[in-house]
C-alpha positions as CSV (number, residue, x, y, z in Angstrom):
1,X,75.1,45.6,-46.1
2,X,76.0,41.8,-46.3
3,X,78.3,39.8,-45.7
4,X,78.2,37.4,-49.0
5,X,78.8,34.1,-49.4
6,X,78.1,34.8,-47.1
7,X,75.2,36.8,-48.0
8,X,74.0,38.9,-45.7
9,X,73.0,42.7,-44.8
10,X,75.4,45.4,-44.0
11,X,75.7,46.1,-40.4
12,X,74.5,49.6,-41.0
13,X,70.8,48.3,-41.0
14,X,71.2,46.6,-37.6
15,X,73.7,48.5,-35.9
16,X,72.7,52.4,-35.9
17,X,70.1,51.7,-34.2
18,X,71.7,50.6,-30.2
19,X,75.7,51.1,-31.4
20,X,76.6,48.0,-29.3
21,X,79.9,47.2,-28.3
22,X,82.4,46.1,-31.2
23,X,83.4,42.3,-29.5
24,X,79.0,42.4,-28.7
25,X,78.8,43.2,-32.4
26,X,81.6,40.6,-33.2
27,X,79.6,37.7,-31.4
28,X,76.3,38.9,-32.3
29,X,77.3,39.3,-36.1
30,X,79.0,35.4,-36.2
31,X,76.3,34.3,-34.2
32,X,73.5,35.9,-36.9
33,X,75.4,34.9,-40.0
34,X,75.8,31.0,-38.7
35,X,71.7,31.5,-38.6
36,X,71.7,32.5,-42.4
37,X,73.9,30.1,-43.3
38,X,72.2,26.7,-41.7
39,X,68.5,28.0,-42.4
40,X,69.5,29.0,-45.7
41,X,71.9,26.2,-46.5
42,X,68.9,24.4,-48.9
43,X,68.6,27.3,-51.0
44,X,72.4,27.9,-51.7
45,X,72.9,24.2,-52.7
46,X,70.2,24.6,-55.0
47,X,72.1,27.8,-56.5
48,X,75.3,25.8,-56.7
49,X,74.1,22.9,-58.6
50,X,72.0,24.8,-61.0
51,X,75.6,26.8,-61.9
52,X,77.8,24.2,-62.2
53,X,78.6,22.5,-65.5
54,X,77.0,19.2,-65.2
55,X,73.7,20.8,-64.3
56,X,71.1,21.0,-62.0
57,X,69.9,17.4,-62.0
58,X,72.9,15.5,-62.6
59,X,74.8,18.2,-60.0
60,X,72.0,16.4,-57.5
61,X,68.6,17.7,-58.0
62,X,66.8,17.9,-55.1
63,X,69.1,14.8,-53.5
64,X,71.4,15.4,-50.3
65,X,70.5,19.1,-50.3
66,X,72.3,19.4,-46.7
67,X,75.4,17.9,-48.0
68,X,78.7,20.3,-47.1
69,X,76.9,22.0,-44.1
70,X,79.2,21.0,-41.8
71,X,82.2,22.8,-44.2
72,X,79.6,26.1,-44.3
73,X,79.1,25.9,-40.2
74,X,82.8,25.9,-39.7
75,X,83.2,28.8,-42.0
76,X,80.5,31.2,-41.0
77,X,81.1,32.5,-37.8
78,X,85.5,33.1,-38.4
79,X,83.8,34.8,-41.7
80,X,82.0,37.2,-40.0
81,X,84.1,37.8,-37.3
82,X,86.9,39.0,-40.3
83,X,84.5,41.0,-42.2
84,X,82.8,42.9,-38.6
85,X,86.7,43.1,-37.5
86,X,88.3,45.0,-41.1
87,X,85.0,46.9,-41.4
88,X,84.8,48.6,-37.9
89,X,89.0,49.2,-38.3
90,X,88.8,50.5,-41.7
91,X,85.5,52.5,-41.3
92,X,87.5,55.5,-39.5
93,X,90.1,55.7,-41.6
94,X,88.2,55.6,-45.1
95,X,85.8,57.9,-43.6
96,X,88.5,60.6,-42.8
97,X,89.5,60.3,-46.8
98,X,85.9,59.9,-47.6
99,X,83.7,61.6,-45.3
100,X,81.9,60.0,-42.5
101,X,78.5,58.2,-42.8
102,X,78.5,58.7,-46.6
103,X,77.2,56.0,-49.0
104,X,80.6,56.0,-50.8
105,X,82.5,55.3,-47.4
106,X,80.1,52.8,-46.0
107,X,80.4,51.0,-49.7
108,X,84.5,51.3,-49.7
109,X,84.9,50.7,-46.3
110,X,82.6,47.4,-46.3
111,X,84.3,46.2,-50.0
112,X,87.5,46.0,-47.8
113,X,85.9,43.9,-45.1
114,X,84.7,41.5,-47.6
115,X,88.2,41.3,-49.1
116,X,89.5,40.3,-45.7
117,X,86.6,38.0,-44.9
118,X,87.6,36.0,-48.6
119,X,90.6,35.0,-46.7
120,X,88.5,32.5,-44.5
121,X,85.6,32.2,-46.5
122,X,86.8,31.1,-49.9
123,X,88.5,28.0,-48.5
124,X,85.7,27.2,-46.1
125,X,83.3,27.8,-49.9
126,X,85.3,25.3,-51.7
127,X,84.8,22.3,-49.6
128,X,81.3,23.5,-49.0
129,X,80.9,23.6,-52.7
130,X,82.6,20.9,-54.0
131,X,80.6,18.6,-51.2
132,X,77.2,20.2,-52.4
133,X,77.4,18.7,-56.0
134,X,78.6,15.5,-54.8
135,X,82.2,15.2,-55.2
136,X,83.1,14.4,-51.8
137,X,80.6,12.7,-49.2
138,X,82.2,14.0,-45.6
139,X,84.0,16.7,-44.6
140,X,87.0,14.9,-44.0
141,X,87.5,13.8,-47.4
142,X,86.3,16.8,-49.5
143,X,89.3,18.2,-47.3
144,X,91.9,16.2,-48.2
145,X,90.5,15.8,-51.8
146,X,91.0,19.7,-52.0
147,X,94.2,19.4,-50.8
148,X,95.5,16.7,-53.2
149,X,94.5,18.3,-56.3
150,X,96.7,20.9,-55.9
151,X,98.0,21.8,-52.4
152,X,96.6,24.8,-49.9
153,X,96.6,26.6,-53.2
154,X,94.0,25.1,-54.4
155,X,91.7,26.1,-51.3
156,X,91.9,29.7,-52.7
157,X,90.6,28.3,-56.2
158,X,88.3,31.7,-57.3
159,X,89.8,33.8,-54.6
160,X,90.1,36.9,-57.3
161,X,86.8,36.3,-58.8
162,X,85.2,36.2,-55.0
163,X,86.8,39.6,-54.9
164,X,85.8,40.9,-57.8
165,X,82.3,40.0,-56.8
166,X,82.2,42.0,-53.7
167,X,83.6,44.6,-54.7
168,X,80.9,45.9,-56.7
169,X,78.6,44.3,-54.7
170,X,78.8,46.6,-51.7
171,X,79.2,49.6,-54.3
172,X,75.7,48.9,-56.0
173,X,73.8,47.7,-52.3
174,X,74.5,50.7,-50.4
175,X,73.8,53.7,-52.4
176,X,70.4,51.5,-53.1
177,X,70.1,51.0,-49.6
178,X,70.6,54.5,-48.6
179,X,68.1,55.5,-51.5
180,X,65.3,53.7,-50.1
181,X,66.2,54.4,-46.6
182,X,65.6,57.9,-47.3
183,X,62.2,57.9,-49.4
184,X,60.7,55.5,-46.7
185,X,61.6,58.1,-44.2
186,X,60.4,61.2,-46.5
187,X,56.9,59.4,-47.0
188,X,56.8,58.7,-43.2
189,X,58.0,62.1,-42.2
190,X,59.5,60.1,-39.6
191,X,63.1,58.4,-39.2
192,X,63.0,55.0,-40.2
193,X,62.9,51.7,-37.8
194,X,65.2,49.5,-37.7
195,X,63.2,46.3,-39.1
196,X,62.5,49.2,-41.8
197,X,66.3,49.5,-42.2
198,X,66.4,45.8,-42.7
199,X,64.2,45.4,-45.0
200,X,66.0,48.2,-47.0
201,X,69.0,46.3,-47.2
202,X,67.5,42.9,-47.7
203,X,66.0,43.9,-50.9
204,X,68.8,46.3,-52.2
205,X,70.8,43.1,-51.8
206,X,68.9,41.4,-53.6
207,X,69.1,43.8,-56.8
208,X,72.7,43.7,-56.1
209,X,73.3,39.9,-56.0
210,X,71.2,39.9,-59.3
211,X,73.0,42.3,-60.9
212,X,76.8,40.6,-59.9
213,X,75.2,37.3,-60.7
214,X,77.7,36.2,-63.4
215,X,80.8,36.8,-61.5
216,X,79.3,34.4,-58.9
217,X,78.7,32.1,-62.1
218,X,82.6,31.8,-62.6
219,X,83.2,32.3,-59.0
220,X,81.3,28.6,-58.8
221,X,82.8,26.9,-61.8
222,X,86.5,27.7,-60.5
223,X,85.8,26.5,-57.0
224,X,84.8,23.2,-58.2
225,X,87.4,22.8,-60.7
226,X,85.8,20.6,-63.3
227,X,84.6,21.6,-67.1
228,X,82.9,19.9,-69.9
229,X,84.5,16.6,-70.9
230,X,87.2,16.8,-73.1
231,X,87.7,20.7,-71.8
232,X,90.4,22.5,-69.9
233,X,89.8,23.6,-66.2
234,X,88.5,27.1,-66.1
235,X,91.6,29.6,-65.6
236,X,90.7,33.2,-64.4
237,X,87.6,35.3,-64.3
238,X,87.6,37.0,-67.6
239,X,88.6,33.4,-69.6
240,X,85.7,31.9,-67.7
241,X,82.8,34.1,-68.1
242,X,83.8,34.5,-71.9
243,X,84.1,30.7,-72.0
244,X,80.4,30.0,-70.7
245,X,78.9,32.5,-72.6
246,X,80.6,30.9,-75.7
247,X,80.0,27.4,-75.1
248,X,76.6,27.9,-73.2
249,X,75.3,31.0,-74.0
250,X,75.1,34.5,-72.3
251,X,71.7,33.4,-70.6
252,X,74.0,31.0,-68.8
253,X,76.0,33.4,-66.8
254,X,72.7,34.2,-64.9
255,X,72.1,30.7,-63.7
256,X,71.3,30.6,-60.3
257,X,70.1,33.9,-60.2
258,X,66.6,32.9,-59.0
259,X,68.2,31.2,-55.5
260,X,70.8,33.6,-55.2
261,X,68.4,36.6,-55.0
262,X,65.9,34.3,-52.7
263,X,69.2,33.9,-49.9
264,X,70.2,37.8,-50.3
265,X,66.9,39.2,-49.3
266,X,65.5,36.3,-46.8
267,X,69.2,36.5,-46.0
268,X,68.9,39.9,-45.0
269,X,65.9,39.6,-42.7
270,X,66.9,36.4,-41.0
271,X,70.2,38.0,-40.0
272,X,68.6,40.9,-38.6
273,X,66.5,39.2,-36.2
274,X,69.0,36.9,-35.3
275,X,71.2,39.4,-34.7
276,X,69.1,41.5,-32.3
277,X,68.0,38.0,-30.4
278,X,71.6,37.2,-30.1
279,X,72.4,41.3,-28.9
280,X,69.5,40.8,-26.2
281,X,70.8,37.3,-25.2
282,X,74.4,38.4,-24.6
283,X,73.5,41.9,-23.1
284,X,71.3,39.6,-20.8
285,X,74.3,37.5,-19.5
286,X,76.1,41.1,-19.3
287,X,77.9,41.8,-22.0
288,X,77.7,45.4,-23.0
């Protein structure tokens, strides 16, 4: 599993193995994504630039690749907490509609998690965004730039493409994940570790972030608000993915695809270890 944007793996992979606590797996989880996010942070700039409309080199290049990591810090950890929070609530209930432990209630139950994590992360992603190909220089005034073009509204610019990107996100990563989960552990004859688990997920992520690659195309170009000169904004998900393949070609809604699959999977692994260091750490101090 993952938490996108975030980007990450699912919690199954890391958590069926001890079943901590849920506020342990609250503090680990925010803790573990924050890791992602800062080690990672390069890589997702890169991604950003190379799907924006200007370009990759006139986006930034290779220039001020840290720039909007304060926005992504602030936003990581409250993030997590709201995906870990709606995903152990709804998990129960789906799974009494559903069936427990099944790929399709695992998938549903973590695609409503990542609905209520959009509310704090797509706000948090615009800033971070908007900073990363140079359109603001500090935090402070990509914040209020934000909020001048079009009010708190327009901190929820490509709220409903976000959605519609996680959605079928964590419907294609799980049954994948479950799929290889189950032949490693048929060729082993043995249950699967948990590092094995995490490797499972890190590269079913990555098929899935490849494969929901053009919604995070138009998920980009309506966060930072700009289009060609002479062009209207970008309006909607369908209008803009029709509008780049148009104008740019259909090869264009896979821009970024490269770094985007690169953060998924070493994404995936990085959370897991940070999460168990950050497990150990806390159940060290005595928090069960």
């Amino acid at each position: 599993l993952k938490f996108q944007g975030l980007l990450r793996p699912a919690p199954a992979s890391v958590m069926e193995a001890k079943k901590p606590s849920f506020t342990l797996a609250l503090c680990a989880g925010g803790c573990a994504g924050t890791s992602v996010d800062v080690v990672l942070f390069p890589i997702d700039t890169i991604r950003t630039r190379m799907q924006s409309v200007e370009g990759f080199r006139a986006a930034g290049g290779f220039r001020g690749i840290y720039q909007g990591l304060s926005a992504a810090t602030i936003g990581s950890a409250p993030g997590a907490a709201m995906f870990f929070a709606t995903y152990e609530t709804a998990k129960p209930i789906v799974g009494s509609v559903l069936g427990n432990d099944t790929a399709l209630s695992h998938s549903s139950s973590a695609a409503v998690g990542e609905v209520a994590a959009c509310l704090t992360r797509v706000p948090t992603n615009v800033v971070t965004q908007r900073m990363q190909v140079g359109q603001y220089k500090s935090l402070q005034e990509a914040v209020n730039g934000v909020l001048a073009s079009g009010g708190l509204r327009a901190f929820y610019s490509g709220f409903g493409t976000t959605v519609m990107r996680e959605i079928p996100f964590a419907f294609v990563q799980f049954p994948i994940y479950e799929r290889l989960k189950m032949t490693w552990r048929d060729s082993q004859q043995a249950p699967t570790e948990p590092w094995q688990g995490a490797l499972c997920g890190a590269v079913a992520g990555g098929i899935a972030g490849a494969v929901t690659t053009p919604l995070d195309v138009a998920k980009t170009r309506l966060m930072l608000g700009t289009a060609r000169a002479g062009a209207e904004p970008y309006k909607g998900t369908a209008n803009t993915l029709l509008r780049i393949s148009r104008e740019e070609g259909a090869g264009a809604l896979f821009k970024g695809i490269g770094p985007r699959v690169q953060f998924i999977t070493m994404g995936g692994l990085i959370f897991f270890g940070a999460y168990e260091t950050a497990s150990d750490l806390l159940r060290a101090v005595g928090w069960s």
